[in-house]
C-alpha positions in Angstrom: -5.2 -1.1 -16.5 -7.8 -0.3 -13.8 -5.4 -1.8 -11.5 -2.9 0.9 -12.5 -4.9 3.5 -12.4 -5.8 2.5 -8.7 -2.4 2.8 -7.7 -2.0 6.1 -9.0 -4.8 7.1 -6.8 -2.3 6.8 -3.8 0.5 8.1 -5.0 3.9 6.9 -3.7 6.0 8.9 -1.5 9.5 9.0 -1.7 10.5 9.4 2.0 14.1 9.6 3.5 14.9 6.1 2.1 13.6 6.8 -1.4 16.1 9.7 -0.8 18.3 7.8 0.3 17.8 5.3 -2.5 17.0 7.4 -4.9 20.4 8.5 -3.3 17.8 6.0 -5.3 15.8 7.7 -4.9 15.3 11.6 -4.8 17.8 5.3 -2.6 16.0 6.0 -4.3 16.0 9.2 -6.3 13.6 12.6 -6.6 10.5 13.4 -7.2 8.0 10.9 -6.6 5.9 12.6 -3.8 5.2 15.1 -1.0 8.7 14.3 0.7 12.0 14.0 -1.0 14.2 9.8 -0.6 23.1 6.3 -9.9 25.3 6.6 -11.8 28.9 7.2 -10.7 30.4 10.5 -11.4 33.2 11.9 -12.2 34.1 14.7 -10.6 36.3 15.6 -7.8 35.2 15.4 -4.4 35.5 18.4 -2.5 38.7 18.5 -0.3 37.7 17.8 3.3 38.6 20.5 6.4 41.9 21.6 6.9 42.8 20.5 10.3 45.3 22.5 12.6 47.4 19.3 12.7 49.3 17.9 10.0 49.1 14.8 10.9 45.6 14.5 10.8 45.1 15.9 7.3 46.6 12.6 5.6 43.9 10.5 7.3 41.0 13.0 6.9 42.1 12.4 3.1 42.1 8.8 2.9 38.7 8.6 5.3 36.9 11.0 1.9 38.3 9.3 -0.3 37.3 5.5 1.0 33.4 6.8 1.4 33.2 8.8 -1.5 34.4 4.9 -3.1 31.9 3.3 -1.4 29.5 6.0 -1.9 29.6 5.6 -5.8 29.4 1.5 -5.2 26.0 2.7 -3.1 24.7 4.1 -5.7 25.3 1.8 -8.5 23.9 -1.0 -6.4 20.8 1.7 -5.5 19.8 2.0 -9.4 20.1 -1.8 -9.4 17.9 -2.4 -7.0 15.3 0.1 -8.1 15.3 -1.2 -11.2 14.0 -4.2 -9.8 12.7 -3.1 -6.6 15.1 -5.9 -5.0 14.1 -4.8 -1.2 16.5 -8.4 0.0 19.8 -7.3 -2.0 22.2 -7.7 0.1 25.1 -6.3 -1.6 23.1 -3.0 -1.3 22.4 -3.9 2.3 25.7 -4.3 3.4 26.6 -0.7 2.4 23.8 0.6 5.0 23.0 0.3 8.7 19.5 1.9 10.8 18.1 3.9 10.0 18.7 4.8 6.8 18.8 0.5 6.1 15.3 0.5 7.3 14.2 3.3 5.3 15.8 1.8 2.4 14.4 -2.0 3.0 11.1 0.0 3.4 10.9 2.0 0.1 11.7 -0.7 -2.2 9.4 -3.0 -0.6 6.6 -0.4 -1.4 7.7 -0.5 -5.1 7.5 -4.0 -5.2 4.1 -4.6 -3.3 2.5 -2.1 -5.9 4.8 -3.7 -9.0 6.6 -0.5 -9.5 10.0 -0.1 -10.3 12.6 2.5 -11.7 13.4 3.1 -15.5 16.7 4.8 -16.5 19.6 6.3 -14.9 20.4 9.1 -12.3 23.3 11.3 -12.5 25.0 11.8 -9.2 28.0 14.0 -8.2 29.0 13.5 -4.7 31.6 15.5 -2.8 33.1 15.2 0.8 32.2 18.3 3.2 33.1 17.2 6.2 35.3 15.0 7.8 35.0 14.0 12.2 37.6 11.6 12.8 37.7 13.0 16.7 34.0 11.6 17.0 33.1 8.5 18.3 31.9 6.8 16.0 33.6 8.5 13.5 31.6 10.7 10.4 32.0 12.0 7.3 29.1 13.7 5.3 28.9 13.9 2.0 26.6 16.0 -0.5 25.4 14.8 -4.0 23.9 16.8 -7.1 21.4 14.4 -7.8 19.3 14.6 -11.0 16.9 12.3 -11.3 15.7 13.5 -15.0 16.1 10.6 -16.4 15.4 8.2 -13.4 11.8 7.4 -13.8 9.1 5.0 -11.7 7.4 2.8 -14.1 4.6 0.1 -14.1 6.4 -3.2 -14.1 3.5 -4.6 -16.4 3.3 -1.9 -19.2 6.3 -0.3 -18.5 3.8 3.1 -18.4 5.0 5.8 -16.4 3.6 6.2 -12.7 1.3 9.3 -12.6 3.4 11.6 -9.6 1.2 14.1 -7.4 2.7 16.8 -6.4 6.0 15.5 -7.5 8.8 17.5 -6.2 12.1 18.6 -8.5 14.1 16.4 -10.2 17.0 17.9 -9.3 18.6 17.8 -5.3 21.0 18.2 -3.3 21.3 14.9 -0.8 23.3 15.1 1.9 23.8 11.4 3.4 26.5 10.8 6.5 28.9 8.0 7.0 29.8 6.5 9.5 32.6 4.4 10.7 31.9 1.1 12.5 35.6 0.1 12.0 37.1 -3.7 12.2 35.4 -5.4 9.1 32.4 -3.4 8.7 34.0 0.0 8.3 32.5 2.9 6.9 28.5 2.2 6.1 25.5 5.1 4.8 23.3 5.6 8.3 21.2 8.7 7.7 20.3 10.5 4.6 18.4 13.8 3.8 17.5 16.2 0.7 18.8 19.5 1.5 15.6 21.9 1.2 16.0 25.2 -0.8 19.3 23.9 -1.7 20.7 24.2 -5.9 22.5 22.6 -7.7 
């Protein structure tokens, strides 16, 4: 017990990769300090800009609708992961590159060195506002209502809730970018960021 209560002393922060993860976080999801880092859902993504060109609208569609897939995969394999504060899964890995990976890698190992991990489920609702295919590499940003409610850090030896200073809201809006690395690596999560003063 006093070792608990020595890690609530320091409280954890939840930076861009706890965002990110509490993408997973508010990763991994919200509110578990000063800064901000799922379960699939169902709604419709948002329809992505209209571009002047015809011919460009069919692949701006099938670009959303490929990350917004492997977005929901992310995020599955997110909760996963926090639920066991698996910093080496690979499956999640291989969705991310730098720096959101590192951020990522770097949250969940602070779970684990202080035997914390995540209890419950987030809701997520991601949509597609924006699509670049004329960059290089190619982006497309997406923006999730994430509510963490029910998404909780627990004490892996008590299963006792973590004690949160200053814990931010439970409810975000993340906005995390793709971006396309084509050949077999494709489209993987590089940066990602909770919208500030955003609702949702």
């Amino acid at each position: 017990m006093g070792r608990d209560s020595g890690h609530s002393q320091r409280s954890i922060l939840i930076t861009k990769a706890g965002a990110a993860l509490a993408v997973g976080a508010v990763l991994l999801a919200a509110g578990c300090g000063d800064k901000k880092p799922a379960a699939p859902s169902t709604s419709s993504p948002a329809s992505p800009p209209v571009s002047a060109s015809p011919s460009v609208e069919p692949a701006a569609a099938a670009a959303s609708a490929t990350v917004l897939d492997r977005y929901r995969r992310f995020i599955q394999l997110n909760v996963e992961a926090g639920q066991a504060a698996d910093y080496q899964n690979k499956d999640l890995l291989s969705y991310l590159e730098s720096p959101m990976k590192q951020e990522v890698i770097a949250f969940l190992y602070q779970l684990r060195s202080k035997n914390i991990i995540y209890k419950g489920v987030p809701q997520s609702t991601p949509t597609v506002t924006k699509v670049n295919l004329a960059a290089k590499p190619q982006t497309v940003i997406i923006e999730d209502c994430y509510d963490a409610t029910n998404y909780i850090l627990v004490y892996k030896s008590n299963g006792k809730p973590v004690p949160i200073k200053n814990g931010g809201p439970r409810r975000i809006v993340q906005q995390t970018t793709a971006t396309n690395y084509g050949g077999t690596r494709g489209w993987l999560f590089t940066k990602s960021q909770i919208l500030q003063g955003r609702t949702c």
